[in-house]
Rosetta silent file (secondary structure, phi, psi, omega in degrees, C-alpha in Angstrom):
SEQUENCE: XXXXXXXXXXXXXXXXXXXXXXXXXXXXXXXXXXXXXXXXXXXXXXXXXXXXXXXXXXXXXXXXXXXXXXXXXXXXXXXXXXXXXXXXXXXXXXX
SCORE:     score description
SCORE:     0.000 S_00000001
   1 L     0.000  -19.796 -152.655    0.000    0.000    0.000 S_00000001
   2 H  -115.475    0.835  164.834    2.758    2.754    0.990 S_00000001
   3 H  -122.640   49.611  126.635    4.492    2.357   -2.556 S_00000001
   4 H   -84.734  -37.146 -179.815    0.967    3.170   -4.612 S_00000001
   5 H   -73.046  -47.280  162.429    0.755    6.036   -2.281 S_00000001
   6 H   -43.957  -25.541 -174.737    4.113    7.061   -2.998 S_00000001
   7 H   -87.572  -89.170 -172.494    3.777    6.650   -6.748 S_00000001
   8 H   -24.450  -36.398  137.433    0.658    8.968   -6.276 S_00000001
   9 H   -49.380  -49.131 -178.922    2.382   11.472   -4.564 S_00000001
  10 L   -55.217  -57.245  174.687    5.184   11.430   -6.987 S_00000001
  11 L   -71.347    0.616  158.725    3.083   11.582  -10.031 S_00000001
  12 L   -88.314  -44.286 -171.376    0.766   14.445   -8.812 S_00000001
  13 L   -90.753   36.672   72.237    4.177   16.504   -8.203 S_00000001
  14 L    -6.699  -61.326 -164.156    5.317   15.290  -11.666 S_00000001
  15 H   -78.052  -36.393  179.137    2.089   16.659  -13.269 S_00000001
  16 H   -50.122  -79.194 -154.918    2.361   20.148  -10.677 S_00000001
  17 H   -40.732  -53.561 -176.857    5.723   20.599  -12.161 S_00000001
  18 H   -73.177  -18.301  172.883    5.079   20.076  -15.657 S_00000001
  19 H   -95.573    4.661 -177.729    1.643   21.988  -16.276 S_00000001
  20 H   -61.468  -29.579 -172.393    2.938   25.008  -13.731 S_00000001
  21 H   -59.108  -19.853 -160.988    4.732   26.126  -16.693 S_00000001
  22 H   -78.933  -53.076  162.473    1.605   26.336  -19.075 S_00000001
  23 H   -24.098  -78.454  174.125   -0.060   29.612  -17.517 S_00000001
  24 H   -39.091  -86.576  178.665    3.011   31.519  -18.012 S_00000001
  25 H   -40.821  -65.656  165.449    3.182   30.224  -21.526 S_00000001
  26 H   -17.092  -64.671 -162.767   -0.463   30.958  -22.368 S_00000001
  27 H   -62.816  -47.102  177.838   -0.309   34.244  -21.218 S_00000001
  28 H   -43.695  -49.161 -172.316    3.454   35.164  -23.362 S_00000001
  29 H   -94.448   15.441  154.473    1.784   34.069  -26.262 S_00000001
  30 H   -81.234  -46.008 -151.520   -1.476   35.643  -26.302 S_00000001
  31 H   -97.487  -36.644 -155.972    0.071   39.241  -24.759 S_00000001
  32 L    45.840   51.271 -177.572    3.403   38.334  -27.234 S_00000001
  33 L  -123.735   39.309 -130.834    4.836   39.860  -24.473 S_00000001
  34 L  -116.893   56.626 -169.223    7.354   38.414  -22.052 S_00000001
  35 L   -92.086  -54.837 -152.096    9.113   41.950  -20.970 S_00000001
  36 L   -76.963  -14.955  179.240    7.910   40.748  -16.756 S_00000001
  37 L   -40.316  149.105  149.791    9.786   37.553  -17.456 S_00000001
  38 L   -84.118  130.704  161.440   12.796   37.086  -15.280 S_00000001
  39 L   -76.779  -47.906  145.063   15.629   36.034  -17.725 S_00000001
  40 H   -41.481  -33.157  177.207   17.378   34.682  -14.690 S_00000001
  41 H  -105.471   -2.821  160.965   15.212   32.954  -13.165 S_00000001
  42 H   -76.348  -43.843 -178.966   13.658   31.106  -15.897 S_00000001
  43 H   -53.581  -76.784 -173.336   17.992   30.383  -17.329 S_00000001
  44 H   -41.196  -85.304 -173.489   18.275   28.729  -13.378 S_00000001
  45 H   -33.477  -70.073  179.232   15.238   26.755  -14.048 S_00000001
  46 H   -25.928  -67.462  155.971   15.996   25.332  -17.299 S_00000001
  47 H   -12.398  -88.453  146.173   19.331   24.532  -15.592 S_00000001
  48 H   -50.850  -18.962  142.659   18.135   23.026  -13.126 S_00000001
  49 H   -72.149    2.648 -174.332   15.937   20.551  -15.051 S_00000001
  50 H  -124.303   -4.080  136.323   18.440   19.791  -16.890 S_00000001
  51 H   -44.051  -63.798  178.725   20.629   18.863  -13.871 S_00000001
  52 H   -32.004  -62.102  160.364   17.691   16.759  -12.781 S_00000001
  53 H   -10.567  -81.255  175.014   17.816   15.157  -16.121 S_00000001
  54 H   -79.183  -16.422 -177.833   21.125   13.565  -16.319 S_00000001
  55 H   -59.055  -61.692 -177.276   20.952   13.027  -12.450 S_00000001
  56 H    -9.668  -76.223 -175.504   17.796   10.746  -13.676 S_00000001
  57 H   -42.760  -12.077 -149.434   20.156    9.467  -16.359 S_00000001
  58 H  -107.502  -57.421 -177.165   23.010    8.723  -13.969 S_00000001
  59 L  -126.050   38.264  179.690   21.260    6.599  -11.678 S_00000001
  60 L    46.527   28.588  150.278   18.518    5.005  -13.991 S_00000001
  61 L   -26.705    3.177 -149.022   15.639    7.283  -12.334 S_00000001
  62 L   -26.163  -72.326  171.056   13.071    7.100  -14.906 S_00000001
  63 H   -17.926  -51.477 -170.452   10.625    8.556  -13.272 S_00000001
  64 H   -69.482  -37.717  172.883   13.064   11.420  -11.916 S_00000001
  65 H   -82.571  -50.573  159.309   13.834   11.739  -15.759 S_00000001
  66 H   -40.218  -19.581 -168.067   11.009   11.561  -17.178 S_00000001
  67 H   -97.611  -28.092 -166.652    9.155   13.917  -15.380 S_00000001
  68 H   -86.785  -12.855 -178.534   11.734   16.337  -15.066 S_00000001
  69 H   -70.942  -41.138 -175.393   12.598   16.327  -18.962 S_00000001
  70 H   -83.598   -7.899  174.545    9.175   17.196  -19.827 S_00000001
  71 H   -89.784  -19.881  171.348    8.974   20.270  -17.110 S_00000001
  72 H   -46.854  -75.253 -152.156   12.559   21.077  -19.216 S_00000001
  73 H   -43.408  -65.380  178.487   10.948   21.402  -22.449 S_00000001
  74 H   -30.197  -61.844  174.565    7.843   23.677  -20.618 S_00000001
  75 H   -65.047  -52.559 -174.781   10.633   25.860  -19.054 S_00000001
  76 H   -49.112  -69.219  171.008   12.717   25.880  -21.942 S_00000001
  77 H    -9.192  -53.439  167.946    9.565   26.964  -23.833 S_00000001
  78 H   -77.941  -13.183  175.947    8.855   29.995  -21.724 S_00000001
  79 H   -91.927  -22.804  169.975   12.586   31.190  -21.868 S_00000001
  80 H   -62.217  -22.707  170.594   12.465   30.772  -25.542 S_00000001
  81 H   -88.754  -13.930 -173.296    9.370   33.275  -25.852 S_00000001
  82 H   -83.475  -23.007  175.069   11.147   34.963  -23.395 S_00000001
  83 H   -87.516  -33.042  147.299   13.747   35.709  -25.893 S_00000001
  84 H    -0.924  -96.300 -174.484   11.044   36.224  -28.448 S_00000001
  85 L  -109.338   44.789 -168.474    9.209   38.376  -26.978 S_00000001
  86 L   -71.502  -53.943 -172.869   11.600   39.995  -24.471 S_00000001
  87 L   -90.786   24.585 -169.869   10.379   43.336  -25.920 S_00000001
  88 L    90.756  132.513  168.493    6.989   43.013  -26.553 S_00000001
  89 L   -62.746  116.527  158.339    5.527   41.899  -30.357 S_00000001
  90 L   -45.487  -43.023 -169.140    6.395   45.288  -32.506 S_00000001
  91 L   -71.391  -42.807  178.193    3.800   44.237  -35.026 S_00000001
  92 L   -68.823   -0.084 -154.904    0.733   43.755  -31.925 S_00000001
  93 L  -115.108  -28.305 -175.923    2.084   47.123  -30.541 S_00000001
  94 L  -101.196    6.800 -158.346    0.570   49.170  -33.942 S_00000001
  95 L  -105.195    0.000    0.000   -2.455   47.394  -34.509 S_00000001
């Protein structure tokens, strides 16, 4: 019983990590806007998931990789619009 709860626990903070990221994206790309971004603190995050990553890889984690590879790609995603759209879409700014 106490490793189903753990795998339920795990896999709800699996799923936190990887959809927290989706707001934040929603909003850059509707607003094409990502000027309130932190460029630092999204660059540490990536980073840090991508530590997570090979730690996964390192000691045959799946889980720990899996979960954390797919909250990369979300964070990479928002630093890449962040890079975008650091200064606001020029073209959505005349219309």
């Amino acid at each position: 019983m106490s490793d189903w709860i753990a795998t339920a626990f795990g896999t709800a903070a699996a799923l936190c990590s990887i959809t927290s990221f989706a707001p934040q994206m929603i909003k850059i790309w509707k607003e094409r806007d990502a000027s309130s971004v932190s460029l630092r603190t999204y660059a540490l995050t990536v980073t840090c998931f991508i530590l997570w990553v090979v730690y996964g890889v390192l000691t045959e984690a799946w889980p720990v990789t899996i979960a954390n590879a797919c909250a990369l790609l979300m964070a990479a995603g928002v630093l890449g619009m962040k890079w975008r759209f650091r200064d606001g879409d020029p073209e959505a700014a005349g219309r």
